[in-house]
C-alpha positions as CSV (number, residue, x, y, z in Angstrom):
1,X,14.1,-6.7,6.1
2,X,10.5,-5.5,5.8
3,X,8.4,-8.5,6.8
4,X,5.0,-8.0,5.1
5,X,1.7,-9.5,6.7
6,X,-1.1,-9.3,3.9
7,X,-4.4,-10.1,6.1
8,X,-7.5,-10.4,3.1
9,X,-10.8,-11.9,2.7
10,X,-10.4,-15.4,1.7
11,X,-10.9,-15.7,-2.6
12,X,-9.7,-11.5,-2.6
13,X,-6.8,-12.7,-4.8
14,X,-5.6,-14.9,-7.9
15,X,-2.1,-16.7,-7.5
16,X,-1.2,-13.6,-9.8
17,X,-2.8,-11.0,-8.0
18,X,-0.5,-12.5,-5.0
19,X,2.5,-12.9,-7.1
20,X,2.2,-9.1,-9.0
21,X,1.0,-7.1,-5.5
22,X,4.7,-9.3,-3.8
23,X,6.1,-7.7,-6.5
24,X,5.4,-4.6,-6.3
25,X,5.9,-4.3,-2.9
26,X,9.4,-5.7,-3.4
27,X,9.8,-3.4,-5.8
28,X,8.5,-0.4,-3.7
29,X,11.1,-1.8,-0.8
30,X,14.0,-1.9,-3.0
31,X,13.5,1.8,-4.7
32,X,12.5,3.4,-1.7
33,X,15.0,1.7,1.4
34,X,18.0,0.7,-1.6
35,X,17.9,-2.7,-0.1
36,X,18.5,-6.0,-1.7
37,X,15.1,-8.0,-3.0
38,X,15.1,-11.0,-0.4
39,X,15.1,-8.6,2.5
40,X,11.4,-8.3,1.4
41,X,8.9,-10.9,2.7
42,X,5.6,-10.6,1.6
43,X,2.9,-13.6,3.6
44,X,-0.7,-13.4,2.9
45,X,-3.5,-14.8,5.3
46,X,-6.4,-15.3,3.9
47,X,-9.4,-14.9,6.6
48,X,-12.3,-16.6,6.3
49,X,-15.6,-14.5,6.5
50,X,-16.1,-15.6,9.7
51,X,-12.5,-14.2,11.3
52,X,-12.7,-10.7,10.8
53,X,-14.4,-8.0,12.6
54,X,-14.3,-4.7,13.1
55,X,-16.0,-2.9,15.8
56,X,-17.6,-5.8,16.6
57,X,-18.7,-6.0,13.3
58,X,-18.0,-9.0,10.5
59,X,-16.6,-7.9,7.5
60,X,-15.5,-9.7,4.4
61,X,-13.9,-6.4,2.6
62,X,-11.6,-5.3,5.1
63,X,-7.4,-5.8,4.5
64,X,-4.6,-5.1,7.4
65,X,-1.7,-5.1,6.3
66,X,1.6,-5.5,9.1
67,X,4.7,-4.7,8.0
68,X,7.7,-4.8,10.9
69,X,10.6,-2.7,9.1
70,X,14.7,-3.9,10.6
71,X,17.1,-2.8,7.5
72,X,16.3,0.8,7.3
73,X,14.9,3.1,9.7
74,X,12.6,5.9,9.4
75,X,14.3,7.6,11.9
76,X,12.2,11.5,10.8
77,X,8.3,12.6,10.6
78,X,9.3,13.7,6.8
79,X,10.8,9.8,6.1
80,X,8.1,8.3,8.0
81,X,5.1,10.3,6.1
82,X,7.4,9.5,2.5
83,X,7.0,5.8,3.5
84,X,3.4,5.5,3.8
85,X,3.0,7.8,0.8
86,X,5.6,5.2,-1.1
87,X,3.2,2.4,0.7
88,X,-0.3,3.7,0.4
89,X,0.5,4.2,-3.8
90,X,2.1,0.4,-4.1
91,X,-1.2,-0.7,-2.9
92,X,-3.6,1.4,-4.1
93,X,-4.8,-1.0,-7.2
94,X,-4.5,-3.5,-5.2
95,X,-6.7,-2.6,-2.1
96,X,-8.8,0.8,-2.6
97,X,-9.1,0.6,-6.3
98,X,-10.6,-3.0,-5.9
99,X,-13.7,-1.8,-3.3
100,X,-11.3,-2.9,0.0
101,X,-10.9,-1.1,2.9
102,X,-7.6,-0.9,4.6
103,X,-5.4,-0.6,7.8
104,X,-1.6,-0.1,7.4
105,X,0.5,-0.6,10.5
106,X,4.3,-0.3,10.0
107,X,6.8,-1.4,13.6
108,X,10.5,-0.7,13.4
109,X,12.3,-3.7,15.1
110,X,16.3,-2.3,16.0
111,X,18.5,-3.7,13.8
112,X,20.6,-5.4,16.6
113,X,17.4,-8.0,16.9
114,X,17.8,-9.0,13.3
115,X,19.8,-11.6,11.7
116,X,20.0,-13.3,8.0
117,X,21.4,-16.6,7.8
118,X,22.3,-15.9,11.4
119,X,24.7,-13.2,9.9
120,X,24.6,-9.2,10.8
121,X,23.5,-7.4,7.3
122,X,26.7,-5.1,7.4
123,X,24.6,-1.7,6.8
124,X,27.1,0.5,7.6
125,X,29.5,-1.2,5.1
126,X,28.4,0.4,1.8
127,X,31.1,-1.9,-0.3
128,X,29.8,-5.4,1.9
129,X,25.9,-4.2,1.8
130,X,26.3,-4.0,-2.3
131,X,28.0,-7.0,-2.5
132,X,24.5,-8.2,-1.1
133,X,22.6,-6.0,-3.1
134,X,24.2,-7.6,-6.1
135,X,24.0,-11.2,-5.4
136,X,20.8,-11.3,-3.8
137,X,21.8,-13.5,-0.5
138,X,23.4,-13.2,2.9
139,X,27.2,-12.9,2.3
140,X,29.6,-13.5,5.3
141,X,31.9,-10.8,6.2
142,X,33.9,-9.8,9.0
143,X,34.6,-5.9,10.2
144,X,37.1,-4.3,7.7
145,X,40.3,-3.4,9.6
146,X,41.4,0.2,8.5
């Protein structure tokens, strides 16, 4: 799972603008960490003028975006600067080319804190972790005996 947290000035985007930047996140998430789509949860909270400050300072063109990353790890420097690359790009029309300016924090959660549907994604089960990929959902499955 990557859990997104879109923080934005309140009115920064349509229903569309929401629905196509989700989108391409999801679709940056799926290409870049080979993960199924609803691993990817993408919230946006709008801040009214009045909530957001930097150095002490109001600002109404300011986005931070959160993102806490459990499926995949970016266990190297090389992974890690590939990921914000993959990240900064995804949102580019959507922040910098629109006048915002932007913070991007990424957290890596272990895996052994994360459940779906109260089940352990079975990562290191390429044949289970496809049959995910492919139906889109939390599958149960039980430890293959060899």
């Amino acid at each position: 799972m990557p859990f997104w947290q879109v923080f934005t000035p309140e009115g920064a985007y349509t229903d569309d603008d929401k629905q196509a930047l989700a989108q391409a996140i999801t679709d940056a998430c799926i290409s870049f960490a080979e993960i199924p789509a609803f691993f990817v949860n993408v919230y946006f909270h709008e801040m009214a003028a009045n909530n957001t400050y930097l150095g002490g300072q109001q600002r109404d063109d300011f986005i931070h975006i959160a993102t806490d990353i459990v499926a995949r790890q970016l266990p190297t420097p090389e992974i890690r600067a590939a990921c914000m690359s993959v990240i900064n790009d995804t949102i580019r029309p959507f922040v910098q080319d629109r006048g915002f300016h932007v913070e991007i924090h990424l957290d890596q959660t272990p895996v052994e804190l994360w459940r779906v549907e109260g089940i352990t994604a079975p990562l290191d089960y390429p044949e289970l972790f496809d049959q995910w990929i492919k139906e889109n959902r939390a599958v149960p499955w039980e430890v293959p005996v060899p």
